[in-house]
C-alpha positions as CSV (number, residue, x, y, z in Angstrom):
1,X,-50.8,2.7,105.6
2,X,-47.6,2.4,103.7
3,X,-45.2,-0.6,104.3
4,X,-42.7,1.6,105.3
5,X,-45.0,3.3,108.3
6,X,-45.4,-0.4,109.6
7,X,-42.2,-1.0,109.5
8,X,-41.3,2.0,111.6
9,X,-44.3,1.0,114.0
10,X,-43.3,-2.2,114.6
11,X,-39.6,-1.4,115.4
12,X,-41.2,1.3,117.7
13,X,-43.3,-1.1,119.1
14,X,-40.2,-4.0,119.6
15,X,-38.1,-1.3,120.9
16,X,-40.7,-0.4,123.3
17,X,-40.6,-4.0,124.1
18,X,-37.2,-4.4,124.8
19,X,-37.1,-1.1,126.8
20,X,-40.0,-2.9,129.1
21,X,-38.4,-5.7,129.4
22,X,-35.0,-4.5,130.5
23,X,-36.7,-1.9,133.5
24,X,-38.6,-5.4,134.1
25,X,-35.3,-7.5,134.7
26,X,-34.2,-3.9,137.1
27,X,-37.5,-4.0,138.8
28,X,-37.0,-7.6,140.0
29,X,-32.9,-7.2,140.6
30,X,-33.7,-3.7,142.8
31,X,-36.9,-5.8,144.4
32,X,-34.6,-8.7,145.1
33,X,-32.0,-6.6,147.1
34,X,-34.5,-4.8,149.0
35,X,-35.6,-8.0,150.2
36,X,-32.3,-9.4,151.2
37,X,-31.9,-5.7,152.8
38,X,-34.8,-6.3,154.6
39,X,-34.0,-9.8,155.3
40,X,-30.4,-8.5,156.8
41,X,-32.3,-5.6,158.8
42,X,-34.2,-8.0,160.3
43,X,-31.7,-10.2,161.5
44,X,-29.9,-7.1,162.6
45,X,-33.0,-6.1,164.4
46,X,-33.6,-9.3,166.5
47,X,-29.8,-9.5,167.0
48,X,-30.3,-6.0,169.1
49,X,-33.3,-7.2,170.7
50,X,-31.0,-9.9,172.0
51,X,-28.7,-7.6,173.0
52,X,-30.7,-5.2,174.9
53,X,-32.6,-8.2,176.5
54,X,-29.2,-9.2,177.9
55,X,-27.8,-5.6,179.4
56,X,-31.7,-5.9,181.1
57,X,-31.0,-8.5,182.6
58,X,-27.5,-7.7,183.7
59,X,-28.7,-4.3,185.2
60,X,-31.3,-6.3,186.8
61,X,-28.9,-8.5,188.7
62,X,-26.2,-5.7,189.5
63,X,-29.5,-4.1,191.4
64,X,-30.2,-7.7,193.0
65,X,-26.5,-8.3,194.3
66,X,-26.6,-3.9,194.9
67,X,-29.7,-4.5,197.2
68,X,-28.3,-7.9,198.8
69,X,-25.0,-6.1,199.8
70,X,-27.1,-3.2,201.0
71,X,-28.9,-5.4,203.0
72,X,-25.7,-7.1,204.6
73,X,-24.1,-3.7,205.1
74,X,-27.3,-2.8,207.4
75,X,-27.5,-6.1,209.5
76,X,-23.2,-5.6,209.8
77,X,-24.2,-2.2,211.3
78,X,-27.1,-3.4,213.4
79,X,-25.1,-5.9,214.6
80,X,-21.5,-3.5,215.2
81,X,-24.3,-1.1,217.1
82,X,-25.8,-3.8,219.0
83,X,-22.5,-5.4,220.5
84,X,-21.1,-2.0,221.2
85,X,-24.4,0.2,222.5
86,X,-26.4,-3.0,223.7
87,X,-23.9,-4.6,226.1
């Protein structure tokens, strides 16, 4: 082998070297914003857990106050039919 050929082969083979180290440094920039992506997803997520925890419970207590006026409305009637029919 000629010194020229390894001098071609190891400028091929630095070049390669350079090559892997740049889609390295991408690798880790493109792996460190997917995390903070997943890191904001996340937050996002539990953020709309939150949220539909709350309208739950709201649409729990409009049926509670819903059922408690019901319930008023019906003893107001048995009452109004009571004075008028039971007297």
């Amino acid at each position: 082998m000629s010194v020229q050929e390894m001098r071609h082969y190891q400028q091929f083979v630095t070049n390669l070297e350079n090559t892997i180290h740049h889609y390295q440094k991408l690798v880790i920039m493109k792996r460190n914003e997917m995390n903070e992506k997943q890191n904001d997803l996340t937050e996002k997520n539990i953020e709309l857990k939150k949220f539909e925890k709350m309208k739950e419970k709201q649409l729990e207590m409009f049926l509670i106050r819903n059922k408690a006026n019901e319930i008023k409305e019906m003893d107001d009637i048995s009452i109004t039919q009571f004075m008028t029919h039971g007297n």
